[in-house]
C-alpha positions in Angstrom: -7.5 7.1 211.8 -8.0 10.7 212.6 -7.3 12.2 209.4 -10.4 10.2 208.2 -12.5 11.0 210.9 -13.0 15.0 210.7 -14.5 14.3 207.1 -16.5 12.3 208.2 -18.1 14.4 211.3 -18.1 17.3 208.6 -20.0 14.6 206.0 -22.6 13.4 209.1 -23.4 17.4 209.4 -24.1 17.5 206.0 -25.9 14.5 206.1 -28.2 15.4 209.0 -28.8 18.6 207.4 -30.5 17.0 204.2 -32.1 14.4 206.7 -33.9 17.2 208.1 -34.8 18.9 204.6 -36.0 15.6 203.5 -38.4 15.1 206.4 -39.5 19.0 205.7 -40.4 18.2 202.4 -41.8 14.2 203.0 -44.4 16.3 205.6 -45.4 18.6 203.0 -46.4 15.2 200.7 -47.8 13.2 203.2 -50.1 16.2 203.8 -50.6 17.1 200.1 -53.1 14.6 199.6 -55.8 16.7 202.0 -55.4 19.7 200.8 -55.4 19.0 197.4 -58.8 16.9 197.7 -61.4 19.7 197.0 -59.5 20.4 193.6 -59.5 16.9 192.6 -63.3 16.6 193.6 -64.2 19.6 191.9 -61.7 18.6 188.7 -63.1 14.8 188.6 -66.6 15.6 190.0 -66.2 13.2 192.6 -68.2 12.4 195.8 -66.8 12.2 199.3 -66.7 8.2 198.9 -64.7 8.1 195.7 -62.8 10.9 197.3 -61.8 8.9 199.9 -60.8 5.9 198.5 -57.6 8.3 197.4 -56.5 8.1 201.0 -56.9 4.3 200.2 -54.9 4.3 197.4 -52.0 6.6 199.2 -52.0 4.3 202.2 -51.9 1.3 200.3 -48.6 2.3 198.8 -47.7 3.7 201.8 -48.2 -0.1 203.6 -46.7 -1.3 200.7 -43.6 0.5 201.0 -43.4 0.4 204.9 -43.2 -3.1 204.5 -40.3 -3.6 201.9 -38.1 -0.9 203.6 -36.1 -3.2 205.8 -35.5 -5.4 202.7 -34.5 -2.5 200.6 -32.2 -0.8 203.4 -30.2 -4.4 203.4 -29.7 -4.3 199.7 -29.5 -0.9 198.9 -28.4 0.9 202.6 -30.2 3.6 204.0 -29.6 6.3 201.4 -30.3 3.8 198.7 -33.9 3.8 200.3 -34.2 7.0 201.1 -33.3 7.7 197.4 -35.7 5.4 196.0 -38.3 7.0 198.2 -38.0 10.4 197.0 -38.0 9.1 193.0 -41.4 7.5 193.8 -42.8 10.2 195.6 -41.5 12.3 192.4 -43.1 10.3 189.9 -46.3 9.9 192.1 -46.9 14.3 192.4 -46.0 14.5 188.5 -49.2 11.6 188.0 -51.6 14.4 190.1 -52.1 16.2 187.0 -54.1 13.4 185.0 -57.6 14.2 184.6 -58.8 10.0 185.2 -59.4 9.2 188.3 -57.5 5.8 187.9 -54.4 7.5 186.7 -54.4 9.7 189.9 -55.3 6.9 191.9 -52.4 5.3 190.6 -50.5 8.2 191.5 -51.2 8.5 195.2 -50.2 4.4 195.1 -47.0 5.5 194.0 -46.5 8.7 196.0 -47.6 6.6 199.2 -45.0 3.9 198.4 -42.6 6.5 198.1 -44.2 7.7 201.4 -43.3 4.5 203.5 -39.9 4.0 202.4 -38.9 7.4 203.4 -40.0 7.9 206.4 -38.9 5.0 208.5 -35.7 5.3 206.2 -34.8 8.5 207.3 -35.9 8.1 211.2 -34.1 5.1 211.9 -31.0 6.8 210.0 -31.1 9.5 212.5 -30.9 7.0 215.4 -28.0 5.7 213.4 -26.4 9.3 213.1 -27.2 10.0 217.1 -27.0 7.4 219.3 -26.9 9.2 222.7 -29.5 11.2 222.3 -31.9 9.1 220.5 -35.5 11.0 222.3 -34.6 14.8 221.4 -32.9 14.0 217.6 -36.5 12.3 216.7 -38.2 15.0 218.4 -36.2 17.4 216.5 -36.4 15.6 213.2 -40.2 15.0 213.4 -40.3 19.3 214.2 -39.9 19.5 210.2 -41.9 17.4 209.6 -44.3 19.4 211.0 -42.9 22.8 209.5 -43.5 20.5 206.0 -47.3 20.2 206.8 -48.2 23.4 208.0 -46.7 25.0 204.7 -48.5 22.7 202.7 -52.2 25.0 202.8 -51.1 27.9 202.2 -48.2 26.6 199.9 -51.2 25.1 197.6 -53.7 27.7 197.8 -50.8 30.2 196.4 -49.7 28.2 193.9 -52.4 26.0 192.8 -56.3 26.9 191.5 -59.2 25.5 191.9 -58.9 22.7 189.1 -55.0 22.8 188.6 -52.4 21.8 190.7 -50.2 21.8 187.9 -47.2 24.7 189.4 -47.1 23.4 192.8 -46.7 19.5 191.6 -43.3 20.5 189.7 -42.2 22.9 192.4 -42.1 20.2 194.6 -40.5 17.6 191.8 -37.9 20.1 191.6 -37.2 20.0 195.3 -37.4 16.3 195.5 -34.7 15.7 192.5 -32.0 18.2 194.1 -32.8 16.7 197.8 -32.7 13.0 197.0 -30.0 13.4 194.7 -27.8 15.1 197.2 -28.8 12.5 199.4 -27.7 9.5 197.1 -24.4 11.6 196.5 -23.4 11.0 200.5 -21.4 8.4 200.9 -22.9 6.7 204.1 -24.7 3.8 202.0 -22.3 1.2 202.8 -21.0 1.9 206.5 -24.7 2.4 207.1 -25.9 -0.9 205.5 -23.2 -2.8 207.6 -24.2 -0.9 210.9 -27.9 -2.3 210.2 -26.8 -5.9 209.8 -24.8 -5.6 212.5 -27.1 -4.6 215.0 -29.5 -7.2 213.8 -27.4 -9.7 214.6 -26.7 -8.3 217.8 -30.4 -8.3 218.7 -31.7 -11.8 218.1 -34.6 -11.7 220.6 -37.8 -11.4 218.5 -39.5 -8.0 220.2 -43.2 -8.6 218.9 -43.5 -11.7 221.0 -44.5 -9.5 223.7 -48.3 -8.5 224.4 -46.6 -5.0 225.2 -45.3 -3.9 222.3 -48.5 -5.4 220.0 -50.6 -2.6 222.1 -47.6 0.3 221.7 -48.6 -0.6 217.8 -52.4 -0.3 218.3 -52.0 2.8 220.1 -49.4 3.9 217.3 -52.7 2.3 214.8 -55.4 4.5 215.9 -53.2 7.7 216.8 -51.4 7.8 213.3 -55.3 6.9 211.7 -56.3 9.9 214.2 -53.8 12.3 213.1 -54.4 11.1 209.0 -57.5 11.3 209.6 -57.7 15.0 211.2 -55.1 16.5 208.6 -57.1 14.9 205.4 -60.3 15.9 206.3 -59.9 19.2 208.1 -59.9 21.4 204.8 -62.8 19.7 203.3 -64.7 20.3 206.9 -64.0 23.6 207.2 -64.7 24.5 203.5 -68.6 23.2 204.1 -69.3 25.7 207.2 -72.2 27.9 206.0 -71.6 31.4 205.9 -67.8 31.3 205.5 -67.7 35.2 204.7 -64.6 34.4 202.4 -63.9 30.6 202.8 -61.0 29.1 204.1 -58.8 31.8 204.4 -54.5 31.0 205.2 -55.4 31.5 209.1 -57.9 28.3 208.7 -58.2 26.0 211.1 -55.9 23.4 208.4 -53.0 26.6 209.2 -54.2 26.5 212.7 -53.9 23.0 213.5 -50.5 22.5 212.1 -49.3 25.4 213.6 -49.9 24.6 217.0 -49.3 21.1 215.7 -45.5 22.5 215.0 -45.7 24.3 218.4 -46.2 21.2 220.1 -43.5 19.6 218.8 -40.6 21.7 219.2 -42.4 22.5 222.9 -42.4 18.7 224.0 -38.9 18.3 225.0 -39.0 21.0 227.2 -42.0 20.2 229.5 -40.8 16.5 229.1 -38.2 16.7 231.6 -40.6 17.0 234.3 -43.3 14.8 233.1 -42.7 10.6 232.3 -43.9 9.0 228.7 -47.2 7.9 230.0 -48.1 11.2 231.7 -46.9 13.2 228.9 -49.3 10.8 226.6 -52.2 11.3 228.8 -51.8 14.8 229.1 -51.7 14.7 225.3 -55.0 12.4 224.5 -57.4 14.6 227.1 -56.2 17.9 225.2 -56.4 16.5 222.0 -60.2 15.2 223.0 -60.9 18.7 224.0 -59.9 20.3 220.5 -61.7 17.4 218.6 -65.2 18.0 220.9 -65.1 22.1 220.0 -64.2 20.5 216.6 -67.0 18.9 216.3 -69.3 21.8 217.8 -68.3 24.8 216.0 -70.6 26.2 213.2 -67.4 29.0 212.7 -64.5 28.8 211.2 -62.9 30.8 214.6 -64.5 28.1 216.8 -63.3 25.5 214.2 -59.6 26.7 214.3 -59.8 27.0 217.9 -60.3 23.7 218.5 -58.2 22.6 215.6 -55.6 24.6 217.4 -55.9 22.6 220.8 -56.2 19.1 218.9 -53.0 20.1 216.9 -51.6 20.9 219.9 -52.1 17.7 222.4 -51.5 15.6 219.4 -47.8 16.8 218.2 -45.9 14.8 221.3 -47.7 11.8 221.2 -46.2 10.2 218.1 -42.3 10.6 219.5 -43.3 10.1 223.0 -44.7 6.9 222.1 -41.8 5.9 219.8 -39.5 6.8 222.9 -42.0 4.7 225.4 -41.3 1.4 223.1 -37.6 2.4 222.8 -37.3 2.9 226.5 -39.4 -0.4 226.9 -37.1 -2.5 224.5 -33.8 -0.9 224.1 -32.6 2.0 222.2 -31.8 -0.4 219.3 -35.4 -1.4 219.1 -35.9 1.3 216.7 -34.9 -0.7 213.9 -36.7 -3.5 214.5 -39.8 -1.3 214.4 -41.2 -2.5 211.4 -44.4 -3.6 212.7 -45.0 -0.2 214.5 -44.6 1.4 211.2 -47.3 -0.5 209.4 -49.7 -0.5 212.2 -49.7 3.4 211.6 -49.9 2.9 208.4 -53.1 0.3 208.3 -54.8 3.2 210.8 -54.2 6.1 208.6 -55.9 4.2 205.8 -58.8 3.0 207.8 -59.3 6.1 209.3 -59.7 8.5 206.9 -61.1 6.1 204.5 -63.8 5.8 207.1 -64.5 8.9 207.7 -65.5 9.5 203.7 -67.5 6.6 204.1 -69.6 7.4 207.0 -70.0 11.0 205.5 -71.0 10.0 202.2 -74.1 7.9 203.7 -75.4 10.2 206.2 -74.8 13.0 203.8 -72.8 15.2 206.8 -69.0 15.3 207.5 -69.6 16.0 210.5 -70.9 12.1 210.8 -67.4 11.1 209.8 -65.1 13.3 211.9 -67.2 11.8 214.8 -64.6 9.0 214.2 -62.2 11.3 215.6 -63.4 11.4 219.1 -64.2 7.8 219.3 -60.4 7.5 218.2 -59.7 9.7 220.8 -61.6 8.1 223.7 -60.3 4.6 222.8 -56.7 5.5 223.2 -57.2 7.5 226.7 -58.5 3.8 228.0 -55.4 2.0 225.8 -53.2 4.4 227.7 -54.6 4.2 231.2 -54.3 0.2 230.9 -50.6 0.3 229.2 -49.6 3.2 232.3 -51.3 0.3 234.9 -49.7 -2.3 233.1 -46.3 -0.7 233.5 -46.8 0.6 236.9 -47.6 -3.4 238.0 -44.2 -4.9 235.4 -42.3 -2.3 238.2 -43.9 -3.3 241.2 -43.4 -7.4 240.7 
């Protein structure tokens, strides 16, 4: 038994080191789709409605696949999914390059899909791979993430033009073949895919009978639609400021948000030892009001990365805090029974920024759209003030 066991710490090293890497690169793509909207719109002379409807198309897929990773991770264990993922999100870049907007339509179905199986693949793996210290390894993991999307502007702009994003599309299908199949050459697919089973079995009592953990997903609805929202629109916003002096240079407030977005992140854990779930949300939601309001009243690109900054900033702890709140609520194995909190975000992210290309396109002003930013913003401080009274009275009784 021991002789077996040191290869396989050494292979669960290994394994949480392409975990990470994967995430890294999955935030990059599930980013890509903003910053690559102005070329598309300029390449396919669209308008901010047809525009959006590829945030539609992404999301769609993204539901899609978000909704068939359970079933694949029981025939295919978690690698298997993760592996499948990264193929789709492959084939999905490479179909960027069509000039009909069908075809790339198409594309951003198939990148999405690829989308939602990965990323609740490879977060409930890493519950798998650290069981006592559940909190700080999704923290942690969600940290690239974030170092994925804040490379993602500049990564574009440097690479790509402003009709062809041709060079940074097969850099990034390069990175996907050699990290996926790395992945799919682990060989954690069975004792993984029997660990899942098991703990299904273990855990017959249905969670999402409970009014609380239908409101944890509408939070998780309008706060994943929130932050979609924010990241897809943010270049397009800034890049229709009069009186840029340059445009949207790599310090824009896209780079600015992630950053502190990043910041955040790998900041959370440390203030979180003094602070509880629902205070570190709250905390979150009034800061991340704050940078939405300057947001939405700066006529500069330094006011507009300022407050892009402070959103970016209060919104970076909220999505693990909240996955810990409904962990903490319903066991640490919850997690993989948290299908239904997975496509809640992923039903917000389409609505959201599909709605704000709508609104914008009829009122002829972006600014009209990101307006659905705050009114996300102000409808989750009351969602969290009754969730924190509603714990606060489950204690008491």
């Amino acid at each position: 038994m021991i002789p077996n066991q040191t290869p396989a710490h050494e292979s669960d090293r290994f394994l949480k080191f392409l975990l990470h890497f994967g995430f890294l690169i999955s935030g990059t793509l599930t980013v890509l789709i903003g910053q690559i909207l102005p070329i598309l719109s300029t390449r396919l002379f669209l308008d901010d409605t047809q525009a959006g409807y590829f945030f539609t198309a992404q999301f769609s897929g993204s539901l899609m696949g978000t909704f068939l990773t359970q079933t694949i991770v029981k025939r295919f264990g978690f690698g298997g999914a993760i592996v499948l993922g990264f193929l789709a999100m492959l084939v999905g870049v490479l179909g960027l390059n069509s000039d009909a907007w069908l075809f790339c339509a198409a594309a951003f179905v198939v990148n999405g899909f690829g989308i939602g199986v990965t990323l609740p693949s490879i977060n409930m793996l890493t519950v798998e791979l650290n069981p006592q210290n559940i909190t700080p390894a999704l923290n942690f993991l969600n940290f690239f993430w974030g170092v994925g999307a804040i490379f993602c502007k500049p990564f574009i702009d440097f690479f790509g033009t402003q009709t062809s994003v041709l060079q940074p599309t097969l850099i990034l299908v390069i990175l996907l073949f050699i990290t996926g199949s790395a992945i799919g050459f682990a060989s954690y697919r069975s004792r993984r895919k029997e660990s899942f089973d098991q703990i299904e079995s273990e855990n017959p009592i249905p969670i999402w009978t409970t009014l609380t953990a239908w409101l944890i997903a509408i939070f998780n609805f309008v706060h994943v639609g929130f932050e979609s929202g924010t990241g897809g629109w943010i270049t397009t916003y800034a890049m229709r400021l009069p009186n840029q002096d340059g445009g949207v240079a790599w310090l824009s407030p896209t780079f600015a948000y992630f950053l502190f977005f990043v910041l955040g992140r790998f900041a959370a854990p440390l203030y979180a030892r003094f602070l509880s779930e629902n205070r570190m949300l709250l905390l979150g939601l009034l800061t991340t009001t704050l940078g939405v309001i300057i947001l939405l009243l700066g006529n500069t690109l330094g006011i507009l990365a300022l407050g892009a900054s402070i959103a970016g900033f209060g919104t970076s702890s909220i999505f693990p805090t909240n996955m810990a709140r409904f962990t903490k609520t319903f066991g640490a194995t919850a997690t993989r029974r948290a299908t239904p909190l997975f496509i809640c975000g992923t039903l917000g992210a389409a609505l959201t920024t599909w709605l704000i290309g709508y609104i914008s396109t009829n009122y002829n002003d972006l600014r009209f759209g990101m307006i659905v930013l705050l009114g996300s913003c102000l409808f989750l401080i009351c969602l969290q003030l009754f969730l924190y009274a509603r714990s606060r009275t489950t204690v008491s009784t």
